[in-house]
N, C-alpha and C positions, 0 to 999 in steps of 0.2 A: 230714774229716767236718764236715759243717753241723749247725748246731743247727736242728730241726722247724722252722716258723711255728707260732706261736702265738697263736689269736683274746684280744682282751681281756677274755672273759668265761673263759679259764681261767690268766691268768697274773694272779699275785696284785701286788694295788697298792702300790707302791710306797708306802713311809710319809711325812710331812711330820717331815723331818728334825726339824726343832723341838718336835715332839714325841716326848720320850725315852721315856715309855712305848709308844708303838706301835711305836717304832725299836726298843725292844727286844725287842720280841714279833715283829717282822718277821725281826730277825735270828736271833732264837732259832727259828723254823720254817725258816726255810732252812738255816741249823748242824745243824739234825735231821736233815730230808730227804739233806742231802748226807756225813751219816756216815753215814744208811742204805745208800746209795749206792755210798759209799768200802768201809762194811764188805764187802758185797755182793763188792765189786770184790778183795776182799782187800786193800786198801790202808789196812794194819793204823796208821801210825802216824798217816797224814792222820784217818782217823775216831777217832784216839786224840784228836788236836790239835782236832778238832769238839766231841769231848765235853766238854774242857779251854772251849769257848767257851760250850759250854750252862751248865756250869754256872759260871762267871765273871757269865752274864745270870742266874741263878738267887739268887746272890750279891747281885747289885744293883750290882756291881764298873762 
C-alpha cells in the first residue's frame, strides 16, 4: 500500500524544531488524528499509547 500524494496546501507544515511550543502543538494534532485513526481501526492499545502522548503534551512533560 502507497501513501496518497499529497499537495502542500493540505499537508500540515512541519514545525521549526527549536520552537517547543509549536513542536508541541504539532505533535499533539498528529497523536490525535492518529488515535482517531487507531481507534477506528480497533487498535485498542496503540490509541491507548496516543492518548498516554496527548496528555504527557498536556502536561507540559
Amino acid at each position: 500500500m502507497t501513501a496518497p500524494d499529497m499537495s502542500p496546501d493540505t499537508h500540515p507544515r512541519r514545525p521549526d524544531p527549536k520552537d517547543r511550543a509549536e513542536t508541541v502543538r504539532y505533535i499533539g494534532r498528529m497523536a490525535s488524528e492518529l488515535k482517531g485513526l487507531a481507534a477506528s481501526a480497533e487498535l485498542d492499545f496503540v490509541a491507548y499509547l496516543l492518548s498516554m502522548v496527548e496528555e504527557d503534551l498536556r502536561r507540559g512533560s
